[in-house]
Structures are given as structure tokens and as C-alpha cells.
N, C-alpha and C positions, 0 to 999 in steps of 0.2 A: 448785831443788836441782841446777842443774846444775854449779853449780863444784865439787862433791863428786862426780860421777859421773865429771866429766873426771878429776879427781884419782884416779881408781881406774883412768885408759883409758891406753895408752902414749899417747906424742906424737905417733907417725904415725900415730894414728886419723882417716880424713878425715871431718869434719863438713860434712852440706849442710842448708842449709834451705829450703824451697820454702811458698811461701803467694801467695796473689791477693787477700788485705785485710790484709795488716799496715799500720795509719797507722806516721810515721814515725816518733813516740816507741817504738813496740817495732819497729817493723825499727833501732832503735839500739841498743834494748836486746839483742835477741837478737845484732846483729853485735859488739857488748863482750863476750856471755857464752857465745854458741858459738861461735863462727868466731873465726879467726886474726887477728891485725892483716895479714897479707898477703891476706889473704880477695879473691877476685875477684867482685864483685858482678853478674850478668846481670838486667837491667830488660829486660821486653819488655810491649807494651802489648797489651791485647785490645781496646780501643777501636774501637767503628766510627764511619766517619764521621760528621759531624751528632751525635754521639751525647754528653752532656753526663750524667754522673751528680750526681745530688742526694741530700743529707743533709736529713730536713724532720722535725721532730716533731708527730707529730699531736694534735690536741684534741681529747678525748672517744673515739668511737670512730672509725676506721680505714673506715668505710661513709659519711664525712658527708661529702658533695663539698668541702662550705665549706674544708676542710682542703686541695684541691689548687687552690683560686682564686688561691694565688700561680706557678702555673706555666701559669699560662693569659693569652692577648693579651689588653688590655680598649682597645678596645674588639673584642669577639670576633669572627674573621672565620673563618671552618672553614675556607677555600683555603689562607689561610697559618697556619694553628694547626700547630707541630711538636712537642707533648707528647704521645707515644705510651707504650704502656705495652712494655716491653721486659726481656727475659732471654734469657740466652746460648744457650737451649735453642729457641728458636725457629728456624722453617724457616730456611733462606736467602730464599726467595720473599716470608717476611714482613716480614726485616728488610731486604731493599733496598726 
């Protein structure tokens, strides 16, 4: 309902949006239905090195390893295994 809200706001209302997961069918939709067509868009990456995010749907329950056997080397070697479990809230010490 935001084309009704803007319709109530003067025009030099500035509108921002801020998010760290919009895929790119709604960062389209919200930049058509808030933001101006002059809109200045800021990308900036939080990415660390090495560091690869995945999409995976799980089978059954969320505890059954079978479900992370697609991000694992086969044949297994622990020196070069790089699937670690990670979140932004982690030390520094951990994630380098």
C-alpha cells in the first residue's frame, strides 16, 4: 500500500531503503514502488574472503548430516575441507 501512502506525502519526501537480503525481484519491486526513478542505488558487500554463501533445502530434519553431503570434498580430506559453519557475529579470531 505504498502508492497510497506516497499519495498522501508531498514530493520532496525523501525515501530510503536499507536491507542486507532483498533477492533481486523485490530490490526491483521496492526501487519501482518507493524510490524515484533518479534514485542513487549504494551496493556494498559484507563478504569475506573464501567465503561462498549457499541456498540448500533440507530433507526431513535440519540435524541429519546426509543433508550437508553436498558441500563436503569426496573423496574427504580435513586439510583441504573449506565448509565451515559461519555468521557475521563471530569473533574476528574465528573467521580468519
Amino acid at each position: 500500500m505504498l502508492d497510497e501512502l506516497k499519495a498522501h506525502l508531498a514530493n520532496d519526501v525523501i525515501w530510503k531503503v536499507f536491507s542486507a537480503t532483498f533477492p533481486p525481484h523485490i530490490l526491483k519491486t521496492v526501487m519501482q514502488k518507493v524510490l524515484k526513478p533518479d534514485c542513487i542505488k549504494i551496493q556494498l558487500t559484507s563478504n569475506h574472503l573464501n567465503t561462498m554463501y549457499v541456498t540448500h533445502q533440507v530433507q526431513g530434519s535440519i540435524e541429519d548430516p546426509r543433508n550437508y553431503e553436498c558441500f563436503l570434498q569426496h573423496p574427504f580430506d580435513f586439510d583441504t575441507q573449506v565448509v565451515q559453519h559461519y555468521h557475521s557475529g563471530m569473533s574476528e579470531k574465528y573467521l580468519k
